[in-house]
N, C-alpha and C positions, 0 to 999 in steps of 0.2 A: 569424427563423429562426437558429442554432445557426450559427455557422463548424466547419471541420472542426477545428482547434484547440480549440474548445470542444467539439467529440464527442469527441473523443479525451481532453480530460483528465474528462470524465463518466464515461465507462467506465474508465477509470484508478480513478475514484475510488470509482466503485460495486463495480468487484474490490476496489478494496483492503477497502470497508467489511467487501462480503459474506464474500470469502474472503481474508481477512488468514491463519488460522489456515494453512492450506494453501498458501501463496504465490501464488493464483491473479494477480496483480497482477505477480508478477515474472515467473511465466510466461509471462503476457500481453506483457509487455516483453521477451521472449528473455531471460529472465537465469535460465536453468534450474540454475547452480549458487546464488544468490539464496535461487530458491523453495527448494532444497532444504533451504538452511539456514534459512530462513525456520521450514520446519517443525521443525526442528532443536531450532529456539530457542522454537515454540511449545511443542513437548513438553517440554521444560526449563523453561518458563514455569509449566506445570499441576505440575511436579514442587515444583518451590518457591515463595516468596513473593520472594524478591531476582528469580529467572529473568522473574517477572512484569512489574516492573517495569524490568528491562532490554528485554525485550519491550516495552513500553505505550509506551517512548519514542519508538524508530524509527517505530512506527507513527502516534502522533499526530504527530508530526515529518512522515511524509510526507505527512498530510492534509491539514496547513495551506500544506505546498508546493504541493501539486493546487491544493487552494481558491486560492492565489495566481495560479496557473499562469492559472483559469479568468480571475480579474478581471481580471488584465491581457491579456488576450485583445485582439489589435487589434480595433476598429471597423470 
C-alpha cells in the first residue's frame, strides 16, 4: 500500500501532467500567484516557438523532481 508521502507526490504529479496548461499543480500547492503565471507563460508558450520551450523546461524539470520525490519515499 502507498505512504501518504507517495499519495501526495501522485497527485502532484498527475496535476502537473493533466493540468500543466492551467497551473492546476501550483494551485494545488497554495502557490496561486505560480498558477497564475504558470498560465501566463502557457499562453506566451502557444504564441511563440522560444515561449515553448522556456515553458517545456520548468515543467519536465518538475516531473523528474516528483518522480524523484516518489523513489525515495521512505520504506
Amino acid at each position: 500500500m502507498l505512504r501518504k508521502k507517495e499519495k501526495q507526490t501522485l497527485t502532484r504529479l498527475f496535476l502537473l501532467g493533466v493540468g500543466a496548461p492551467i497551473g492546476l499543480d501550483r494551485f494545488y500547492e497554495g502557490d496561486a500567484t505560480g498558477g497564475f503565471l504558470a498560465i501566463l507563460g502557457f499562453l506566451v508558450a502557444l504564441i511563440t516557438v522560444v515561449g515553448l520551450f522556456v515553458w517545456i523546461f520548468p515543467f519536465i524539470s518538475k516531473t523528474f523532481r516528483l518522480l524523484r520525490e516518489f523513489e525515495d519515499a521512505e520504506d
